[in-house]
N, C-alpha and C positions, 0 to 999 in steps of 0.2 A: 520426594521429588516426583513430578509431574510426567504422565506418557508424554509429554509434548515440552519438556526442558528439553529436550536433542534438538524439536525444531528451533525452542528460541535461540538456543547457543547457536545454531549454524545460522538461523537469521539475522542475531547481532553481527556476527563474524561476517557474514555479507553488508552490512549495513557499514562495517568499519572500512571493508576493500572499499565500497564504492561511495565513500568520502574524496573530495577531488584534491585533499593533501593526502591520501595514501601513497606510500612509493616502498618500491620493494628496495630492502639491503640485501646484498650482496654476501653477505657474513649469515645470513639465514635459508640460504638458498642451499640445493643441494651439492654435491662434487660436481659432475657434470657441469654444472654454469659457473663454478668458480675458478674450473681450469680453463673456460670459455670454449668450450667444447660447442653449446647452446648460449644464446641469448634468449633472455627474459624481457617484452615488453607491454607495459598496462595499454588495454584498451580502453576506449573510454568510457565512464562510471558509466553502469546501466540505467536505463531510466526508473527500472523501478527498484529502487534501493534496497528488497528484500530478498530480489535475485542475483546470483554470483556474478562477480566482478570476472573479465574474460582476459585473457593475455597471449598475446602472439610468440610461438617459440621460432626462433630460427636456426637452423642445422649453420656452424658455421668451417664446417670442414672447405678448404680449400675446391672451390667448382661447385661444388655444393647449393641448390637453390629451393632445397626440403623447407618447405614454411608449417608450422602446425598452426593454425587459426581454430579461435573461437574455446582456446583451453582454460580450464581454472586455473584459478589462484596456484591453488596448492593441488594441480592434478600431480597421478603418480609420474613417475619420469619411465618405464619399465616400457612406454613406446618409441620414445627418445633414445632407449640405449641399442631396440632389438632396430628400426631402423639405421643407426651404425653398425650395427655388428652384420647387417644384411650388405650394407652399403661402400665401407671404409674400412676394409679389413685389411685394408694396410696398417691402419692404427688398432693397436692390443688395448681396446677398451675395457676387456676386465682385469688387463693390466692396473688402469687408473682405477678402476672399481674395486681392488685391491689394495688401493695405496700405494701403487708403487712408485717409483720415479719414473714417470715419464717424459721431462726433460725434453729427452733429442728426440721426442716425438714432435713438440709443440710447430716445428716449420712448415708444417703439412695446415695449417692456418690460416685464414685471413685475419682474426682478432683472436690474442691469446689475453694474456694476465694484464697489469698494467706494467711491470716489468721486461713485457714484452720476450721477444724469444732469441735462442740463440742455435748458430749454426755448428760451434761447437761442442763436439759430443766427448762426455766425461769419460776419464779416465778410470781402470779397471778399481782402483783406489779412491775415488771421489766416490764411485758407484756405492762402493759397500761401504764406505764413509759416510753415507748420505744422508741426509735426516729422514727424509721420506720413503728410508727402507724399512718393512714395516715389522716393528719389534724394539727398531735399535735405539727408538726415542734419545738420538744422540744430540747433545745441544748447537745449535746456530754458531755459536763463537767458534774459533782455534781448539780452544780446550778441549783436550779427548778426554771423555770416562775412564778411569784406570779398568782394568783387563779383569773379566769378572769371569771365570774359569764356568760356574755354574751355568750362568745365562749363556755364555757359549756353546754347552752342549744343550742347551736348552734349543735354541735356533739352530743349529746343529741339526738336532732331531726334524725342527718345524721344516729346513729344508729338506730332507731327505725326505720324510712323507709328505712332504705339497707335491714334491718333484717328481713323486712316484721312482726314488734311483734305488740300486741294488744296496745293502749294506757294504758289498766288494768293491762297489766304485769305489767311495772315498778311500778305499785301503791304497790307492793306487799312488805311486810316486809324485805324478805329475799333481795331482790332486793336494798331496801330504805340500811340495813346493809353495803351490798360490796359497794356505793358508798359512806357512810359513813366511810367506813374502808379505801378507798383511800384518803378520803379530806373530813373531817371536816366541810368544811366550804361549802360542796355542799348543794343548796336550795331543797327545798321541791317544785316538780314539780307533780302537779296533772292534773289528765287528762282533767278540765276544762283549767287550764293554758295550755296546752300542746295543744290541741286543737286552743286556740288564737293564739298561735306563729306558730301554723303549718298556718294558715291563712296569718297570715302576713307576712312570709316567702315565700305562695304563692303571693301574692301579690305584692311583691319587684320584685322575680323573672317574674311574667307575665307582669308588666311594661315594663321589661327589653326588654323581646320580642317583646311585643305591639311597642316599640320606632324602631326597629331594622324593623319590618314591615312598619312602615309608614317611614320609611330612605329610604325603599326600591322603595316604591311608589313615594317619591317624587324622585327618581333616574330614573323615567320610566324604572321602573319594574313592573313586571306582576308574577302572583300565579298559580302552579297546587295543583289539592287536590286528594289525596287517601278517598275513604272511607269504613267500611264495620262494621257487625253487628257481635256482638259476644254476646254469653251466658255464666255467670259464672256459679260456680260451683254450687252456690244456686238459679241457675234458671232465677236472673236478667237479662234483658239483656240490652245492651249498643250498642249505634254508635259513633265510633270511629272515627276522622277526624284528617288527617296530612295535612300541606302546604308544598310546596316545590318554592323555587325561589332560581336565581343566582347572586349574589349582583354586585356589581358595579366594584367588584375588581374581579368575575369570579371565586367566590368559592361559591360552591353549599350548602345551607343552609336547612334544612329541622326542624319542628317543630309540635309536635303534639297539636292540639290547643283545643279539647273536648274529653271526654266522655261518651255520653250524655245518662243517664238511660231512657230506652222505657218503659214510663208508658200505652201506649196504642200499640194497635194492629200493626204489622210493616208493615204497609204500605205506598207507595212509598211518599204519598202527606205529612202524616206526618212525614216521615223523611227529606223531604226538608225542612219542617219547623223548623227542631231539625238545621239541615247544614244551612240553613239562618241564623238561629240567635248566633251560634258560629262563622260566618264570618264577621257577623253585629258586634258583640261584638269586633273585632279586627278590625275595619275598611276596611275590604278586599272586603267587601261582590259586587263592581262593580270589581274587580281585577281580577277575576276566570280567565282564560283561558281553563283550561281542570279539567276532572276529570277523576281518573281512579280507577275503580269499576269491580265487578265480574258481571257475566249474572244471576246476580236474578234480578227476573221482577218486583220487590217492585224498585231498581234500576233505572229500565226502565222508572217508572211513575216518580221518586225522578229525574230522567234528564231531562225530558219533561220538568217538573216544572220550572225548572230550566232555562233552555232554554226560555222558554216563559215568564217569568222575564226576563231577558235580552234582548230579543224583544221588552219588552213593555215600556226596557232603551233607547233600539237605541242603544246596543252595542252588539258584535260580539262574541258569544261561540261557539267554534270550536273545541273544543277536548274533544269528547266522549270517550274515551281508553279503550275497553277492555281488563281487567288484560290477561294477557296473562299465565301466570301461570295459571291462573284457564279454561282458554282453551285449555293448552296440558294439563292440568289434563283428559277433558274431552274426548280429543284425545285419551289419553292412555286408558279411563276405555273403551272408545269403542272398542278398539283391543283388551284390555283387557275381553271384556265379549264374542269377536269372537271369541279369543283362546281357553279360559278353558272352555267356555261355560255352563254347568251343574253347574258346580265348581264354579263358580262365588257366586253363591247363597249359598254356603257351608262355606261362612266366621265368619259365628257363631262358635265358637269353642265351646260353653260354656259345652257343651251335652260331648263335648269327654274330656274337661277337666276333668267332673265330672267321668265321669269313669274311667278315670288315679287314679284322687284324693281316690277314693273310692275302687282301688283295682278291680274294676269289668272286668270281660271277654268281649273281643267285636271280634269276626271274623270277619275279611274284606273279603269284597266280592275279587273275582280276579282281576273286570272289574271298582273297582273304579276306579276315574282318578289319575291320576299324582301327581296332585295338592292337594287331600287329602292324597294321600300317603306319601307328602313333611310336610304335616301341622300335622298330624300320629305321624312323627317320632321326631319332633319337641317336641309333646307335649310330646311324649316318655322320649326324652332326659331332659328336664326341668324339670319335675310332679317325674320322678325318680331318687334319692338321687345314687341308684348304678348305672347307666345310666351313670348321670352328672359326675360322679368323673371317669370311665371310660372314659370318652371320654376327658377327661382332660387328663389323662394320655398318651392316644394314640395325641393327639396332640402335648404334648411334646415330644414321640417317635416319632412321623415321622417329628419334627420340624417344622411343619407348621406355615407359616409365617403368619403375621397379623392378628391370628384367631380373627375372632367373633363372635359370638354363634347368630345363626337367629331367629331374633325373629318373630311373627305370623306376617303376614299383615294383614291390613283393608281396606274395600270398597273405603273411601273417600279419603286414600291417595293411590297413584299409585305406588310412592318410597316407600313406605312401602313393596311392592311385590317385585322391583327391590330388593330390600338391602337382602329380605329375601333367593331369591334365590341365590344372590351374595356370599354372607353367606354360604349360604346350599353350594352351589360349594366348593366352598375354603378348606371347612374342610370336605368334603365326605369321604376322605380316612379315616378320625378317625372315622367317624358316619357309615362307612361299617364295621369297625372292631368291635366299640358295637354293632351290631344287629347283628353281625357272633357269638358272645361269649355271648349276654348278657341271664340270666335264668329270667331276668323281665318277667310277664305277657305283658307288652304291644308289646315285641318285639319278646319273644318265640314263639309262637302263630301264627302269621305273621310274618315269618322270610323273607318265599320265595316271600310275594308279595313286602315287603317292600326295599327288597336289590333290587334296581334300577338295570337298563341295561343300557349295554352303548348307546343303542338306545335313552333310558328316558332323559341319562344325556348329551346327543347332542343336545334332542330339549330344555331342561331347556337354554341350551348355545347359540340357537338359539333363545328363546325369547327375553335373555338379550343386545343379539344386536340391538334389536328393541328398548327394554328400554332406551338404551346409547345414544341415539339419541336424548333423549330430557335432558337425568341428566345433560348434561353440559351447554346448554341452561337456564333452568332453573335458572341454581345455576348463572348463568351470568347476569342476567335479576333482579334477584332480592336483585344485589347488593345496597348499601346505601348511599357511599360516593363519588360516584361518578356517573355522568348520565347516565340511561340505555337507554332514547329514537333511540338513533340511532341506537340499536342493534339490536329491535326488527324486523326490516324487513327483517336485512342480516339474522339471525336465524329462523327467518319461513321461508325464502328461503332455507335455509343449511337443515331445517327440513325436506323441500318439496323434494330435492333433494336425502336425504340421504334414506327417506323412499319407492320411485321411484324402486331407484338402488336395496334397501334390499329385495322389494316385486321381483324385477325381477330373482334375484341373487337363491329369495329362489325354488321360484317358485310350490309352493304344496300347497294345503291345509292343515289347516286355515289360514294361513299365508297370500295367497294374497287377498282371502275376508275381512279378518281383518284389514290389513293395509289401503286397499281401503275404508274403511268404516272410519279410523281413519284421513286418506285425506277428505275426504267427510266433516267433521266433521270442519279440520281447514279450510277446505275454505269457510264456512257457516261464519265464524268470519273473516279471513283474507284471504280475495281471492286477486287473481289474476287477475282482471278486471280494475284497474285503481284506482286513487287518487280521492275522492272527497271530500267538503269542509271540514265533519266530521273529515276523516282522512289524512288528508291532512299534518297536524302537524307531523305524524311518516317517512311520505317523505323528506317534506322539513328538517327536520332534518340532513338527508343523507345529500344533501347537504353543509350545514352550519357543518358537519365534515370536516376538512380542510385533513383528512387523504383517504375522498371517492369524494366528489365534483361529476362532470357530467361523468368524465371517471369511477369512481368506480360502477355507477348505472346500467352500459351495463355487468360489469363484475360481476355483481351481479345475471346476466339473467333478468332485466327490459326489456320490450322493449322499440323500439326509441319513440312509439306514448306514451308510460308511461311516458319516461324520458322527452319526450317534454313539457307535461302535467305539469309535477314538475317542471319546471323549468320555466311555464307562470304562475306555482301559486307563487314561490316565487318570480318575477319579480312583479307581481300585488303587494306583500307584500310589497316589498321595493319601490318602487314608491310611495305606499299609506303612508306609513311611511317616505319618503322622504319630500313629502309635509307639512304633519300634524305636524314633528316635525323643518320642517323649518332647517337643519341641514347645516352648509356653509363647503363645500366638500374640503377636503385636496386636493393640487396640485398631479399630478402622479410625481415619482425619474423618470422622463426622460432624456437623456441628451439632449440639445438644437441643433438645426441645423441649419447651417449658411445659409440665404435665400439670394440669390440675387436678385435684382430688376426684371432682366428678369424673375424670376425663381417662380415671385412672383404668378402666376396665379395658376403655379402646384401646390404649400406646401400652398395655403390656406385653405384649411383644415384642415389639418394638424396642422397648428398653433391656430386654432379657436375648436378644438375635446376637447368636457367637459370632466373631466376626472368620468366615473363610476365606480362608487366600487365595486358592483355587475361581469359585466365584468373582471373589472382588478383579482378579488379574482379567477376567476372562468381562466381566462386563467393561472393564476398563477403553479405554480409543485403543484401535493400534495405534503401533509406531507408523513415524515416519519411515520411507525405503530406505533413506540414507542412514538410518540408526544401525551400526553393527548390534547383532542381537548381543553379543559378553557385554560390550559397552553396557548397553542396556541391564545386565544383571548387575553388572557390576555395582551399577547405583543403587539396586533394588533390593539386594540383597539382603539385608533387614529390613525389608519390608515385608519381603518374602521368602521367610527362613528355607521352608519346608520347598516350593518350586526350586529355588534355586541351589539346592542337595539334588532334585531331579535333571536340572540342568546340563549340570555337573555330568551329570551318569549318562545322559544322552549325547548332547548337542557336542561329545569329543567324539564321536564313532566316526572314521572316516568312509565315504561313500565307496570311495574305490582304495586298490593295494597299491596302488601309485608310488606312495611313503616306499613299501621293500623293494618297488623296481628303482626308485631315488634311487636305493642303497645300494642294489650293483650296477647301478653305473660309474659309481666309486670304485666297486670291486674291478669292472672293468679297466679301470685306469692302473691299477695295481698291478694285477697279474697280466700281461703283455707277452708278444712274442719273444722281448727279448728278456723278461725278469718272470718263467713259469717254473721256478723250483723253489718259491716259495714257501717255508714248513707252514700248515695250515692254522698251527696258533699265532705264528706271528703275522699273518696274513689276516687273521681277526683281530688281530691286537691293533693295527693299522689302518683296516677298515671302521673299524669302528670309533677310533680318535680324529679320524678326518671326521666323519660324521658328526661327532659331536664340538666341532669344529675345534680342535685342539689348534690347525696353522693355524689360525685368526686370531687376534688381540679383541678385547671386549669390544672394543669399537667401532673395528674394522666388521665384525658380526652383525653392528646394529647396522652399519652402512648398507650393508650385504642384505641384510634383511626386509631394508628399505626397496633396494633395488628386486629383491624374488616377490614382495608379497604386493598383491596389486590391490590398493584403501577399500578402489570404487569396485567393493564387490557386493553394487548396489541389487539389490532384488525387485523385479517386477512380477505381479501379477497378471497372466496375460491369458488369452484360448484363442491366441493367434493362431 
């Protein structure tokens, strides 16, 4: 198959939308538009029939006048749902996103099912009765399932871990009654019972994966690892570790496999020893190829270790990754502490809360900065009940679209500053109207400093250009379902580039100290000097994208001495891999050429030229943007034995640790203020079955999957 079957299948696939009998079913659509949450409607066929056919979506929540124009066919829906969850959070939209009964939501409406909706809301008995609870696969008719004791404690289990509850709740009387009042004939499950089966439950499931990991080894595949340390809420703290590989079939597989509670001091030697023996325990522990970690220097010792174990195998670790998220964080707090400077240190609010809180008088100076004058009227608007409903009001008079009320930032995260002044922008014209009218102490008082100038609200819109720089990046990089390694170098190049033009464009003070400093910062992680064997994996990458190859490297600003560099490292690869796996090399689709005997001296060569893979992929067209690169192997792969074993070993490395902060944000839901005496094996044993999505039914996962993984994680080549 051809570099260019992705274009024609998606050009047929256009050609068939904008057929003027195409029409969309209803039965092929996703949940969203089948509960009528959204409408789906064709625009009309394009004129030129090998470009996408467009569809108008409309939000149809009750009041609701959210139109999306100008969408595909089959765009993802992942804007569609973060728009209600911004918007109508009166309605539990990953309730339905879950499958659940939603029912006595649908009156919040203008167009539901064709069934239409009802005012009546089901009984505690209809409820768990319900077909649409998800597990109970109970039939439509009267007929009930006879009482299956097993599945019971099966869903049993799935509720107490979705619901994050204590194992002591259910011990509880009132509890023991309503499942008594459902069914008679439910067992007596005590928290030592319930503890065994939470065990063996883990244990069914970790085989599972355990088998799925050694499938993969014996596939000549190879493992990266995310790792990082997190503190709960009662102080424990844990190291966290994901694997990630690409299976044989060229779908990207990912699995968090510990953890691990630090009983001793975190340092780097004994965290390599916590990461040995969760890799050991899975067989992985010679498999590693990279790991990708933040720049703590407990880290730094934990990769040494690391490393020198594998030296002392006689095998090759090559991918040190630093997350990259947590390097334009560090990027930003540097521009961030040039710009506001004083201000920076004034992120305590707690002093001005309490004198909101408390009623008390506080004059501002004239000469404070900006930044506390933003963070001032903030707590102004929050702290005060006549404030708040003011400024609710004046946002519904002046109709401002998408409000959202900004909340404080914090030190440690940098989008917390972005969002707030994004925020604070948006709705100024109502936050200028409360401080013009309000009789509050916080805002009478300080009228004159507080009502901004258009000077103030120029530079808030100049810093956020800076900011924008990295929000898209970011959120690019630390997607999940699909691989981020090749991104990372086009984006610190877009980065390098974009903050160049802004520092020139601005041209004043703070702004070009700042930015310089914020450069400074990524080139100490990601410079521009060249591949070496460390990082060598985020290059060859680039390549082995069939959408960038050797031509997209120059248009990315490489140079030729870089591109050459990358391109005798991945030759070394595939040569050394040619050998060691012994692989017998597909013939090239050439067509043959009639040799005559005279003729025979010229065309020997010609007739005698091995065919490599390497070459032939590399003179090959790119892809199309739209081509997901696995896609792409997927096909290829007996074409290209030997690439696609490199594939494999690269293009699963994830760019940032993103995957282990996923995972305690699960931990977070776990251990809670009111459930922190958790014993820490069962606290892993729980963390780690939600992860690998034990509540979920197969289907309900694909749904789910649908909804986190965004298609169009299209790639452009750009030195914007």
């Amino acid at each position: 198959m051809s570099s260019s079957t992705g274009y024609q299948i998606a050009t047929s696939i256009n050609r068939a939308q904008n057929n003027p009998n195409y029409t969309i079913s209803i039965d092929d659509l996703p949940l969203i538009f089948k509960k009528g949450l959204f409408s789906k409607t064709l625009d009309a066929p394009n004129t030129d029939p090998d470009s996408p056919r467009l569809v108008t979506i409309k939000c149809l929540y009750k009041g609701c006048s959210k139109v999306f124009k100008g969408q595909r066919v089959n765009h993802s829906t992942s804007n569609y749902i973060t728009h209600y969850k911004a918007n109508h959070k009166a309605f539990n939209i990953q309730r339905l996103l879950m499958n659940l009964d939603i029912e006595s939501n649908t009156s919040d409406f203008e167009e539901t099912s064709s069934q239409g909706s009802s005012s009546t809301q089901a009984t505690i008995t209809q409820a768990f009765s319900s077909s649409s609870l998800r597990g109970t696969k109970r039939p439509a008719s009267p007929i009930k399932e006879p009482f299956n004791q097993k599945k019971y404690k099966l869903l049993f289990m799935r509720f107490i871990i979705e619901n994050n509850l204590s194992f002591r709740s259910i011990a509880s009387t009132s509890f023991r009654e309503l499942t008594l009042y459902l069914n008679e004939q439910s067992p007596l499950l005590y928290n030592k019972i319930l503890h065994d089966y939470l065990s063996s439950i883990y244990k069914e499931r970790r085989d599972i994966i355990q088998s799925n990991l050694t499938l993969n080894i014996k596939e000549k595949g190879y493992f990266s690892s995310t790792l990082d340390a997190w503190t709960a809420i009662n102080q424990d703290a844990y190291l966290g570790v994901t694997i990630h590989y690409i299976n044989s079939d060229f779908k990207l597989k990912s699995y968090a496999i510990a953890i691990a509670y630090l009983s001793e001091p975190h340092s780097g030697k004994y965290m390599y020893k916590l990461l040995a023996k969760a890799l050991k325990e899975y067989g992985i522990e010679d498999s590693i190829i990279s790991i990708t970690r933040d720049n703590a220097s407990s880290n730094d010792t934990l990769l040494k270790a690391f490393k020198e174990d594998y030296d002392l195998k006689g095998f090759k670790f090559q991918g040190d990754i630093a997350c990259l998220a947590h390097v334009l964080n560090l990027v930003v707090q540097d521009i961030l502490k040039n710009i506001i400077k004083d201000a920076y240190s004034e992120l305590d609010n707690r002093g001005d809360i309490a004198n909101i809180e408390n009623n008390r008088d506080e004059e501002l100076n004239s000469n404070i900065s900006l930044w506390k004058k933003i963070r001032t009227i903030i707590l102004g608007l929050k702290y005060s009940g006549e404030n708040n409903r003011a400024l609710k009001r004046h946002i519904e008079a002046l109709e401002i679209e998408n409000p959202r009320f900004p909340q404080l930032d914090q030190k440690t995260r940098w989008s917390s500053t972005a969002n707030m002044r994004k925020n604070f922008l948006n709705i100024w014209p109502a936050i200028s109207a409360v401080i013009s009218n309000s009789e509050s102490k916080s805002f009478k008082k300080n009228r004159a400093i507080l009502l901004l100038s258009d000077g103030e609200l120029d530079y808030i819109r100049k810093c956020l250009r800076i900011f924008d720089i990295f929000v898209k990046a970011t959120t690019k990089l630390q997607a999940e379902k699909y691989p981020t390694i090749y991104y990372l170098v086009p984006e610190v190049y877009k980065i390098y580039t974009k903050l160049e033009n802004i520092r020139d464009e601005l041209n004043r003070e703070p702004f070009t100290s700042a930015i310089n400093k914020g450069i400074a910062k990524l080139r100490k992680y990601y410079p521009k000097t060249g591949i070496t064997e460390s990082n060598k994996a985020i290059y060859i990458s680039l390549i082995l994208d069939p959408r960038i190859k050797l031509e997209g490297l120059s248009l990315l600003g490489l140079s030729n001495p870089i591109i050459s560099d990358i391109n005798a490292k991945l030759k070394d690869e595939y040569n050394y891999l040619q050998i060691q796996e012994n692989i017998e090399l597909p013939m090239p689709n050439r067509e043959p050429i009639a040799i005559d005997n005279d003729d025979l001296d010229i065309y020997i060569n010609e007739e005698e030229e091995e065919f490599d893979e390497l070459d032939f992929y590399l003179e090959e067209r790119r892809s199309n943007f739209k081509i997901k690169p696995l896609d792409y192997w997927a096909i290829n792969k007996d074409k290209y034995p030997i690439l696609s074993l490199l594939v494999r070993k690269y293009l699963q490395i994830p760019a940032t640790s993103a995957p282990s902060e996923r995972f305690f944000s699960l931990g977070a839901l776990i251990i809670n203020k009111l459930r922190n005496r958790l014993s820490k094996d069962t606290f892993e044993e729980i963390s780690l079955l939600k992860s690998w999505g034990f509540i979920f039914e197969e289907e309900e996962r694909e749904e789910l999957e649908k909804v986190n993984n965004n298609p169009n994680n299209v790639f452009f080549i750009d030195i914007d």
